[in-house]
C-alpha positions in Angstrom: -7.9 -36.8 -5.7 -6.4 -34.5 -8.3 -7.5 -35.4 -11.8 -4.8 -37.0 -14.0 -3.0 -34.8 -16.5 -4.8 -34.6 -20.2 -3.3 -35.6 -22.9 -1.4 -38.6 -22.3 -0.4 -41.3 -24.8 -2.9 -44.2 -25.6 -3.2 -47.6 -26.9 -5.7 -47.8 -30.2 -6.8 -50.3 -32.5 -8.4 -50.5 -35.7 -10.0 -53.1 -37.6 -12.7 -53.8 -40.4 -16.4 -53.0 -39.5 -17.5 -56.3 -39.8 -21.1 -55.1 -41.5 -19.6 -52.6 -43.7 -16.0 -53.7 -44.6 -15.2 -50.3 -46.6 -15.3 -48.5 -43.2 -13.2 -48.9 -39.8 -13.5 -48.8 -36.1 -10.6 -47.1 -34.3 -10.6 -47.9 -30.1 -9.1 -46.5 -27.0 -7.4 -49.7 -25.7 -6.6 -47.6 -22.9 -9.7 -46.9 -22.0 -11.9 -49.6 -22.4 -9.4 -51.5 -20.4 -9.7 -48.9 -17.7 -10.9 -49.3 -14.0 -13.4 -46.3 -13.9 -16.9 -47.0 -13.3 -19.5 -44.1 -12.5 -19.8 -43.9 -8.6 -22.8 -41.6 -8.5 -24.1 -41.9 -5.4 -20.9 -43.7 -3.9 -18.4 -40.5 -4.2 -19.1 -38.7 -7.0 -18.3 -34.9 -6.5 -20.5 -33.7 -9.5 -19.3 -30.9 -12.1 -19.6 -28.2 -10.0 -18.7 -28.0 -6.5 -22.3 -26.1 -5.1 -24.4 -29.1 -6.3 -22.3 -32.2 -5.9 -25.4 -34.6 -5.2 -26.5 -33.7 -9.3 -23.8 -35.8 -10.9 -23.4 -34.9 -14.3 -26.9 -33.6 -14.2 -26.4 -29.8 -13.1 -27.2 -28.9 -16.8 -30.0 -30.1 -18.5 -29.1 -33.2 -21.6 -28.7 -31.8 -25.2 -30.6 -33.8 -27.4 -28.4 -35.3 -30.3 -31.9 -34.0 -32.7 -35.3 -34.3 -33.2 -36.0 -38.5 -32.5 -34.0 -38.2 -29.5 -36.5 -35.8 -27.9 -39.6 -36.9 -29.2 -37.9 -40.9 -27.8 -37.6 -39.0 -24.5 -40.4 -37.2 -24.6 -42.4 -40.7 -25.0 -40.3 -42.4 -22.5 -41.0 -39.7 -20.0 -44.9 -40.4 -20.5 -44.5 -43.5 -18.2 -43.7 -41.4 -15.2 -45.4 -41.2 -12.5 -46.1 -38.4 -9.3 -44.5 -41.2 -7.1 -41.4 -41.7 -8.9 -40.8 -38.3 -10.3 -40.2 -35.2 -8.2 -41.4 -32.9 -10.7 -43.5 -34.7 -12.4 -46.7 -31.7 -11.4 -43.8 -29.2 -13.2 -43.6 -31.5 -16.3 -47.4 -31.7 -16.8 -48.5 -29.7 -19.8 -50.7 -26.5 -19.6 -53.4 -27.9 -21.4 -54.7 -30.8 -22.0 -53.3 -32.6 -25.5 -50.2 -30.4 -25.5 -46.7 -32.2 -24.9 -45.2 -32.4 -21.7 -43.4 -29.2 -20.4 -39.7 -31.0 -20.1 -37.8 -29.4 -23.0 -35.9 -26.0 -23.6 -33.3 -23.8 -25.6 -30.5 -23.8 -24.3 -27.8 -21.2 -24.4 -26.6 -22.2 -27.7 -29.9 -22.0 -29.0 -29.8 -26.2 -29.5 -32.6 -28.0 -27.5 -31.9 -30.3 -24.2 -33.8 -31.4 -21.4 -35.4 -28.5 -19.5 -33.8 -26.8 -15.9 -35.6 -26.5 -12.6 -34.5 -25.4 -9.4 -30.8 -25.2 -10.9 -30.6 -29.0 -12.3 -32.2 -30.9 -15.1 -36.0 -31.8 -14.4 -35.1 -35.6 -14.6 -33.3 -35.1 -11.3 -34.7 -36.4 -8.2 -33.1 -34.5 -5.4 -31.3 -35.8 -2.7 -33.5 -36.4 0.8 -36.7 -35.3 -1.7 -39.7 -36.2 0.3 -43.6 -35.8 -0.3 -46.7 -37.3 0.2 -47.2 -40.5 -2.1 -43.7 -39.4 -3.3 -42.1 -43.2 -3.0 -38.9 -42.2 -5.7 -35.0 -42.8 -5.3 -32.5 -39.7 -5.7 -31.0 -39.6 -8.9 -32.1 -39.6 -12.6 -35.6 -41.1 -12.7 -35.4 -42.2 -15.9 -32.6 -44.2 -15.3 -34.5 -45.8 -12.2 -37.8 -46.2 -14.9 -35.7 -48.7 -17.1 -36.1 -51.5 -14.6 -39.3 -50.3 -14.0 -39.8 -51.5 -18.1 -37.7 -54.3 -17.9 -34.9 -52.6 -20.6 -31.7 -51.2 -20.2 -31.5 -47.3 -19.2 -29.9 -46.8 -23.2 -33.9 -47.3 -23.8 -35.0 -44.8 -21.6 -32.3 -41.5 -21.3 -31.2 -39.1 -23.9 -28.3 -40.0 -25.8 -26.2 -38.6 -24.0 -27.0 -39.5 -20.8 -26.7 -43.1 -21.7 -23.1 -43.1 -24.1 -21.2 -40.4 -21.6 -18.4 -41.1 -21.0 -17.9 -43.3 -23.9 -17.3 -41.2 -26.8 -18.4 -41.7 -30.2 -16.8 -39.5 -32.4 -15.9 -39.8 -36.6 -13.2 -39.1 -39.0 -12.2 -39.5 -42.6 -8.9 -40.4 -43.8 -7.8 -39.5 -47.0 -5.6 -42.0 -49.0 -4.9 -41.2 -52.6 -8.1 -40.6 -54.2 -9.6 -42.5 -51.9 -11.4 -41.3 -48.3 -11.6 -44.0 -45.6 -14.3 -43.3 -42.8 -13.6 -44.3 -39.3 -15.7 -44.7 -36.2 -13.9 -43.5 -33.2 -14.9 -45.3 -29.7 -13.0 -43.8 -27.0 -13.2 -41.8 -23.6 -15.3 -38.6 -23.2 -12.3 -36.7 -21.4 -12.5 -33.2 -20.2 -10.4 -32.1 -23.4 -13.3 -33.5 -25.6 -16.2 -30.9 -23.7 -13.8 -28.1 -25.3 -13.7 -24.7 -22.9 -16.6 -25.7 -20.8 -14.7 -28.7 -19.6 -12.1 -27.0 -18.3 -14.5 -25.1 -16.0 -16.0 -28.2 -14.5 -15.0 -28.5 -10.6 -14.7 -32.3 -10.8 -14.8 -34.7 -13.3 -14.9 -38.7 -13.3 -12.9 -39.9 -16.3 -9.6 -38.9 -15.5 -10.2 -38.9 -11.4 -9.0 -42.4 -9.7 -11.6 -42.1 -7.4 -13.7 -43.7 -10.2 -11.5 -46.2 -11.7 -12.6 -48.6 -8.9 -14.5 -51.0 -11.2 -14.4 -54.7 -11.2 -14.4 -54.8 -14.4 -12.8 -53.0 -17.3 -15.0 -50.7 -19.0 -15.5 -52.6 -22.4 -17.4 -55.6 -20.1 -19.3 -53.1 -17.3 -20.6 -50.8 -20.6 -21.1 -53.6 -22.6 -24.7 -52.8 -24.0 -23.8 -49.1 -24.6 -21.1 -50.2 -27.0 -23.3 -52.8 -28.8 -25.4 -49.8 -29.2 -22.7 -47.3 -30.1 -21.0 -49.5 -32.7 -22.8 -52.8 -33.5 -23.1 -56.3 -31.6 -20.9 -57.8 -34.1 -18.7 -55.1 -34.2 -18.3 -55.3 -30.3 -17.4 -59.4 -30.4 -14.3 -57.9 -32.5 -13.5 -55.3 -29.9 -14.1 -57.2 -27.3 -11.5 -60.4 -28.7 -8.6 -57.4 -28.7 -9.2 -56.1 -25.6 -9.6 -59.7 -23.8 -6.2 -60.3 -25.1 -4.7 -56.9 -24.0 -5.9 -57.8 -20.4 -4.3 -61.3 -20.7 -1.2 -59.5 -21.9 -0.8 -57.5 -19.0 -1.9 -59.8 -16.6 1.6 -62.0 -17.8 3.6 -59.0 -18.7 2.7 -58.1 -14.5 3.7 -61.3 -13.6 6.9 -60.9 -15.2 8.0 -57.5 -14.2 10.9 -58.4 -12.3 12.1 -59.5 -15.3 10.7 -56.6 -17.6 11.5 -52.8 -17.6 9.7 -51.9 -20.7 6.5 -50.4 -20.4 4.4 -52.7 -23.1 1.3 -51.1 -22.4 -0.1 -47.7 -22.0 -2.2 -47.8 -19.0 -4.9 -45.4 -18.2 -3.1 -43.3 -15.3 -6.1 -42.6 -12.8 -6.2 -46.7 -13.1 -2.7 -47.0 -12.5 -3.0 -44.1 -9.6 -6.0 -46.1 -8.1 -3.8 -49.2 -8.0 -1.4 -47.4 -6.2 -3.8 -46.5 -3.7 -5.3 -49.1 -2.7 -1.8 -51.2 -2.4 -0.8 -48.0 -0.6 -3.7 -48.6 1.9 -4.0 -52.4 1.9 
């Protein structure tokens, strides 16, 4: 499927950050009310069209700064050769000396190192050696269970928040400036020219807006993280309602010709779809 076309109109709300009431929250309705769910593994195309079994991992993860490597460059300590296909690459040269999974990047900023075209966190697709007992796919997502945490524990931050977008502005009302936490969807538009080159991407495809549940109840724990739990309750009250609201405004749509609600259009699409093929 064709990616839906950028840009569209959205549904946003703002309200009071319940721990720091001088500052707002402003939300993508639209999105967090969405259908899209990642489907690595289950039809995911990847970002570029030569290595679609790496995901979103063809590049290696910039690190958001310096406690978000050294976090991941603890984490990665409780790897092991049986779960990690390059874990021998990752050891370091001598003994004492961190491990070897970190590099410039082209922008000179630093992210998770490349090998054999993909980030080193990758475990390749029918990957097999002796001992070697791991599942394909990012192994630190698969070491969270291992802990007993949640994978925002154990990947780079922005492995864990993609493709929920945290993002900030500042409003200016007389001599006043207002800051405001944006929540909304990482779309292709917000990766800036590189986005535009990938071959496929999930957000804005409806082969991914497949979900059983919306995204503000499948992700959860990322937003809790992103924002704050009590800040989540809030968002989560406006977007329960928005879903009740449609669910009625649905019902009644013989009756209604005005579109109350801006719905994300690869959920919409997907809808279509599958009535299409039911």
């Amino acid at each position: 499927m064709p990616d839906v076309k950028a840009g569209f109109a959205r549904d946003w709300v703002e309200f009071t950050d319940p721990l720091a009431p001088e500052e707002l929250y402003k939300c993508d309705l639209t999105w967090l009310t969405s259908n899209y769910t990642c489907i690595y593994g289950n039809g995911c195309c990847g970002v570029d069209a030569d290595k679609p079994d790496a995901g979103c991992c063809s590049d290696g993860a910039y690190y958001t700064d310096e406690k978000d490597e050294a976090h991941v460059d603890l984490i990665a300590k409780n790897l092991t050769r049986d779960m990690w296909q390059y874990y021998d690459e990752a050891q370091p040269d001598k003994p004492g000396k961190k491990l070897r999974i970190s590099e410039v990047g082209l922008d000179r900023d630093r992210k998770t190192r490349m090998i054999d075209g993909s980030c080193i966190f990758l475990n390749r697709v029918g990957h097999e050696a002796e001992g070697y007992t791991g599942t394909f796919g990012c192994v630190l997502h698969h070491l969270a269970p291992k802990l007993g945490v949640h994978f925002v524990d154990t990947k780079p931050d922005v492995c864990w928040q993609l493709p929920i977008r945290r993002s900030f502005e500042h409003r200016e009302i007389g001599d006043r400036t207002q800051s405001i936490t944006v929540i909304g969807e990482y779309e292709r538009l917000a990766w800036g020219d590189g986005g535009l080159d990938f071959d496929w991407y999930c957000t804005s495809n409806t082969d991914a807006h497949v979900g059983a549940e919306p995204v503000y109840l499948s992700n959860r724990v990322e937003l809790e993280k992103l924002m704050s739990p009590e800040a989540y309750l809030v968002l989560k009250e406006f977007c329960d309602a928005r879903m009740e609201a449609i669910r009625v405004t649905q019902e009644e749509s013989a009756k209604r010709n005005l579109p109350l609600f801006v719905i994300h259009p690869a959920t919409v699409q997907a809808g279509q779809s599958d009535r299409a093929n039911g």
